[in-house]
N, C-alpha and C positions, 0 to 999 in steps of 0.2 A: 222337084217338089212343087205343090200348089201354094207354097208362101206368099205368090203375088197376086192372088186371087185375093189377099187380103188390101190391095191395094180398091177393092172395090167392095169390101166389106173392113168395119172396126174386126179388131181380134178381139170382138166383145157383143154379145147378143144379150138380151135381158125382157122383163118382162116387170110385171109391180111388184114380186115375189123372189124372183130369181137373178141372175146373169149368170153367161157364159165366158169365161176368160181362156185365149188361148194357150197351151201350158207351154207348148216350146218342144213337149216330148217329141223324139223322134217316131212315126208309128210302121214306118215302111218296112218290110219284112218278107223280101223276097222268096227266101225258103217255104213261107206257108201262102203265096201271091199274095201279097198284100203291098199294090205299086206307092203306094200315097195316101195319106189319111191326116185325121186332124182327132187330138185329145183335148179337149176343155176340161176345165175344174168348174163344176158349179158351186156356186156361194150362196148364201142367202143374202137378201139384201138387206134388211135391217133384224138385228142385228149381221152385220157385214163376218161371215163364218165359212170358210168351206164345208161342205157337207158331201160332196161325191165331186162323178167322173160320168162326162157324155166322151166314146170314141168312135171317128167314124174312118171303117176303113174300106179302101179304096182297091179294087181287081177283084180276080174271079180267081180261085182253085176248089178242087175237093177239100181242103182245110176249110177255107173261108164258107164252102157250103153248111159245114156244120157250127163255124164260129157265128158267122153269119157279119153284115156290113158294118152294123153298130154295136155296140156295146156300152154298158152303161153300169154305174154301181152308187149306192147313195147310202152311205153311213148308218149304220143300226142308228143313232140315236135320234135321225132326221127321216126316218124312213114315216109313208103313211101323207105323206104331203104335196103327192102328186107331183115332186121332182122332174123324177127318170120323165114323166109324161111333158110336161112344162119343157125338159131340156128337147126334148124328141121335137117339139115343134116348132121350138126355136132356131133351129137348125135349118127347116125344111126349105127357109130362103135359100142358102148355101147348096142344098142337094138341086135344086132347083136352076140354079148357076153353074153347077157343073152338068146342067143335061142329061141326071139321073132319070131313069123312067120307072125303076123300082129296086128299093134295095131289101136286104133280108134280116132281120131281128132272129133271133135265137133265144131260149129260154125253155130251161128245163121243166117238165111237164109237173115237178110239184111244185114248181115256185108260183102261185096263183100272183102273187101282188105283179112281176114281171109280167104274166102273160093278159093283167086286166092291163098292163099298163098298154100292151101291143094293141088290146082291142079297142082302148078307149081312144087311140091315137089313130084309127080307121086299118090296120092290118088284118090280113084276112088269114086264117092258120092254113097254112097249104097242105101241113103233113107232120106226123112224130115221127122222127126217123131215127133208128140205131143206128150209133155208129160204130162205124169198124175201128176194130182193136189200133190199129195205125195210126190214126186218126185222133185220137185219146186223148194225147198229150195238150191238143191246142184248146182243150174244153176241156182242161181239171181233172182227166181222167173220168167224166161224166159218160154215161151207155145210151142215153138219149137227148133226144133235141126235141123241139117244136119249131117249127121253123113258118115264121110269119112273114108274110110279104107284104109292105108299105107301097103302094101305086103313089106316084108322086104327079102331079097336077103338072104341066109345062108354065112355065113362070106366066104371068100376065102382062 
């Protein structure tokens, strides 16, 4: 696990609006590659509330091509508040430390608020792709993808 990468990061990113608290979940998941990763719970900061989930996971399989590297989910009744986007950048130190050079977002082709949030965050849509019946289980049982690629900056 990259638990000790935290010794060079708080398990807490934040912003005037937000923070990221690291939740402790396990996310690794060999069966679908997924070597290592990290779940935060994001909060609001005043009033101090949970309101979603930033996850970022870690390896490469044909699962992961259709779940994609992040995932993220922000409460119906906090949604519209530019969260998911806010959590997505606060992060980018972290992917940056680990020597990402690009990872994949995923979001299904009716979710508009997901897919503004991919483009507002600089991701470029690569492709909608179906996916195979096999496949299903790690997307909800979902038939398609958008799959967006975040180019990630080499740290400064």
């Amino acid at each position: 696990m990259l638990w000790n990468l935290f010794s060079a990061f708080k398990p807490m990113f934040s912003d005037d609006e937000i923070l990221l608290m690291l939740s402790g979940e396990i996310v690794e998941n060999r069966e679908i590659g997924v070597t290592d990763g990290f779940t935060f719970h994001i909060y609001e900061r005043k009033p101090r509330r949970k309101v979603g989930y930033i996850s970022l996971r870690l390896g490469e399989s044909p699962e992961l091509y259709y779940l994609g590297h992040i995932g993220y989910r922000i409460d119906e009744p906090y949604r519209g508040h530019h969260y998911a986007e806010r959590a997505c950048r606060l992060i980018l130190p972290l992917l940056q430390e680990l020597q990402l050079r690009s990872i994949c977002i995923t979001a299904n082709p009716d979710n508009i608020p997901s897919r503004k949030t991919c483009e507002r965050i600089g991701c470029e849509l690569e492709s909608i792709v179906r996916i195979p019946e096999k496949y299903r289980y790690v997307c909800s049982g979902d038939t398609e993808k958008c799959r967006y690629i975040l180019r990630i900056p080499p740290k400064a």
